[in-house]
C-alpha positions in Angstrom: 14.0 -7.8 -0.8 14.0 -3.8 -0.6 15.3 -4.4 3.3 17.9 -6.7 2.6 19.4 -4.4 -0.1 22.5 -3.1 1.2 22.0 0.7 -0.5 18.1 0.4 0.4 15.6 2.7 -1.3 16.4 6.1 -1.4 13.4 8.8 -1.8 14.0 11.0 -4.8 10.7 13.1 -4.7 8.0 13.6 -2.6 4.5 14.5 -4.1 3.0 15.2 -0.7 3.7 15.3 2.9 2.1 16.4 6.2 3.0 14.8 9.5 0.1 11.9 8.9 0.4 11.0 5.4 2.9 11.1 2.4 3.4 10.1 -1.4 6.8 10.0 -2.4 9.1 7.9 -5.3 12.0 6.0 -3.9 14.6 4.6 -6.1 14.2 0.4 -6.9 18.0 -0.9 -6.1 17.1 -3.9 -7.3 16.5 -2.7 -10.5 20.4 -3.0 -11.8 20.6 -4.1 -15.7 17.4 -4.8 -15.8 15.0 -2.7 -17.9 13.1 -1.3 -15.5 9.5 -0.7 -14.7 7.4 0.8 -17.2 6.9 4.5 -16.0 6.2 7.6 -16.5 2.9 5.6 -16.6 -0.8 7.8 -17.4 -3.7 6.5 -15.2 -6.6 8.8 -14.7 -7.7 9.3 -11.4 -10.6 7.4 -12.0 -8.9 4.5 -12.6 -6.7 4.2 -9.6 -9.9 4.8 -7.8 -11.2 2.0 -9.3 -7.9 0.1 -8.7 -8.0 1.1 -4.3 -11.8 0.2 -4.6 -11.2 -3.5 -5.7 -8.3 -3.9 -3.2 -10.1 -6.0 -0.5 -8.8 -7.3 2.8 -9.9 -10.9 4.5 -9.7 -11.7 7.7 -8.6 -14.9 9.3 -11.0 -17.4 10.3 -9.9 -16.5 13.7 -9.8 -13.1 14.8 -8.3 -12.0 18.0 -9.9 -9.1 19.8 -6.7 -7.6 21.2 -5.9 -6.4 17.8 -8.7 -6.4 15.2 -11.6 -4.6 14.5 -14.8 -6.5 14.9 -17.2 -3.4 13.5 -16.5 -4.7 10.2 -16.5 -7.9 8.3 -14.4 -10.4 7.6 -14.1 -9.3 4.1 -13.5 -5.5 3.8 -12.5 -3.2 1.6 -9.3 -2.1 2.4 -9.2 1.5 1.5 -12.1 3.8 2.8 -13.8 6.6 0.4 -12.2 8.9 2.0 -8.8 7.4 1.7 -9.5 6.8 -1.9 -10.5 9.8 -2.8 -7.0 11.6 -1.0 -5.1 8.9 -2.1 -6.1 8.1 -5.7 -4.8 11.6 -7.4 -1.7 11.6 -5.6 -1.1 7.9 -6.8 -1.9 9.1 -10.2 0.3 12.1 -10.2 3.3 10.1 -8.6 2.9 7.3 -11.0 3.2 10.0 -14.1 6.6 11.3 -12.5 8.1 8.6 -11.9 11.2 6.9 -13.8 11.7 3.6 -14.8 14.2 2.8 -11.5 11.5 4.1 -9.2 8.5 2.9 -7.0 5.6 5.2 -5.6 5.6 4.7 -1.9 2.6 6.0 0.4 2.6 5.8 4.2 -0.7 7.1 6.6 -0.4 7.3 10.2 -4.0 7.1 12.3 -3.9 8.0 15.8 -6.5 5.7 18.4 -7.4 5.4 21.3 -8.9 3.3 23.5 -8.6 0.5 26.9 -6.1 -1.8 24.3 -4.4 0.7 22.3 -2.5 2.6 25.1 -2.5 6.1 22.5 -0.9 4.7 20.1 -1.1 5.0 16.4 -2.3 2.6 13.2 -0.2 2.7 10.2 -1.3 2.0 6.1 1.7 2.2 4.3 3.2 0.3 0.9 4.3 1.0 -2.5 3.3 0.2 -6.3 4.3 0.4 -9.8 3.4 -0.5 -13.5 4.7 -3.3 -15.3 3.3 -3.1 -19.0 -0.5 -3.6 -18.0 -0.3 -4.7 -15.0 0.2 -2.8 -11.6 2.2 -4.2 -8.8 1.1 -3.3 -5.6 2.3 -4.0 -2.1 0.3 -3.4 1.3 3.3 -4.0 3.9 0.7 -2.2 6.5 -3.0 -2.9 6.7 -4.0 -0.2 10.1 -0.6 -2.0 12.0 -0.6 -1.1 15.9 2.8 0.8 16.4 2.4 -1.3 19.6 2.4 -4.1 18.3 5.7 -5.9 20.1 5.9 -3.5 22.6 4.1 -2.7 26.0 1.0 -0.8 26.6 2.2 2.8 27.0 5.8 2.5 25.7 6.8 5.2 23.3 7.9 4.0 19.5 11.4 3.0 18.6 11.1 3.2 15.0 10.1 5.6 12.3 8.0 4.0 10.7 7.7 6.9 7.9 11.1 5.9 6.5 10.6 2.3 5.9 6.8 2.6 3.7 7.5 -1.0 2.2 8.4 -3.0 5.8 5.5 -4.6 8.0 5.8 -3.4 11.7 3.2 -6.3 12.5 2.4 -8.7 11.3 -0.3 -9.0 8.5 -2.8 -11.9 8.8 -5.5 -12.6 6.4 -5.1 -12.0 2.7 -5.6 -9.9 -0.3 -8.2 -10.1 -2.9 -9.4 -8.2 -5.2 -12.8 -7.4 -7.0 -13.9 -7.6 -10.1 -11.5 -11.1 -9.8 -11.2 -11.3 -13.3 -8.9 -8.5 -12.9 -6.6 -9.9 -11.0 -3.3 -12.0 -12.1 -3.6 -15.2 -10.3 -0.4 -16.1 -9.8 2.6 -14.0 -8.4 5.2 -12.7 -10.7 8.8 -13.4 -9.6 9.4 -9.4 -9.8 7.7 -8.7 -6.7 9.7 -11.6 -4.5 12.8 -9.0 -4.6 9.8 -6.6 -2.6 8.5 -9.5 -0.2 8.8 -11.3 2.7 6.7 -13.6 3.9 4.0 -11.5 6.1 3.9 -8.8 3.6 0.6 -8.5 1.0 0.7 -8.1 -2.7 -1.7 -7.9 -5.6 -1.0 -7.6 -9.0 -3.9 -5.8 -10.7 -4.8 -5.4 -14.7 -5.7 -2.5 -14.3 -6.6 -1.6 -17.9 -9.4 -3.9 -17.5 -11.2 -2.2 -15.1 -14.7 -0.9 -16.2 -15.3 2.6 -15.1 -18.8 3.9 -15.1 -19.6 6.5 -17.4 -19.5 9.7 -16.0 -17.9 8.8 -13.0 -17.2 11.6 -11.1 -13.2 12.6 -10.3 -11.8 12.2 -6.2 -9.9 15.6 -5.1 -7.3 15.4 -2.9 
């Protein structure tokens, strides 16, 4: 696991930044002798659309109204168009700089408001790579409440920017993905030096993924 790792990830470039949002590459200490990931890696844009498209969140059976948000279903998309469209170049460019000992990391911060949320912010954060055809990606934060363990009204302890690949809540329901047939079934050990238990992976094959002629390109 990335937070057990005594060196821990260490960015090496960042591909964009504001104050709400970044996409960076962070070193992969766990890499050691091992070969590595398979990067620089070339995905169009469209692609990795289509990849954040098919990433789908779904709720537990039993939602609590403290914390979720019952305007959408239980089974969501998790990425919005907009998100996809700002995220899905960046992703693409990161992925084509990267080395085989690093990771693409991206973080968004939301701020809400609202009786329950005391002002404070949601957070979208996690990390990916290629592994031959397949792409690995984590979802350590689906919109997490800053507030989560703390009370109403109490500032944050914790930057949250610097660790992409930790949850700061916990993460109930699951990950799916659509079309199913392109997603691996069955975890691969590499991402269990990435996880603990309430964090969210996928492993997508991405090269099966049909895109639709004359799909039009996202902008960031």
């Amino acid at each position: 696991m990335l937070s057990g790792c005594s060196s821990g990830p260490i960015p090496t470039l960042t591909v964009y930044e504001t104050p709400q949002s970044f996409v960076r590459l962070e070193t992969d200490p766990s890499i050691g002798q091992e070969t590595g990931h398979s990067h620089p890696a070339d995905i169009p844009t469209e692609r990795m659309a289509a990849v954040l498209r098919g990433i789908i969140v779904e709720e537990p059976a039993t939602r609590l109204p403290l914390y979720d948000d019952f305007s959408q279903p239980r089974r969501h998309r998790a990425f919005t168009e907009k998100e996809i469209s700002f995220f899905a170049p960046l992703l693409t460019l990161a992925l084509s700089k990267a080395t085989p000992d690093e990771i693409v990391t991206f973080y968004e911060t939301l701020t809400i408001s609202g009786t329950f949320s005391g002002g404070g912010r949601e957070v979208t954060s996690g990390g990916l790579f290629i592994q031959g055809d397949e792409l690995y990606l984590i979802l350590a934060n689906h919109r997490s409440s800053t507030h989560y363990s703390a009370d109403i009204g109490v500032a944050d302890t914790a930057d949250d920017r610097l660790v992409p690949l930790r949850a700061i809540a916990p993460q109930r329901g699951r990950l799916d993905f659509e079309p199913r047939s392109a997603k691996r079934q069955e975890a691969d050990t590499i991402l269990d030096k990435f996880l603990t238990p309430d964090k969210r992976e996928l492993i997508v094959l991405y090269k099966s993924l049909q895109i639709p002629p004359g799909a039009s390109s996202v902008n960031p």
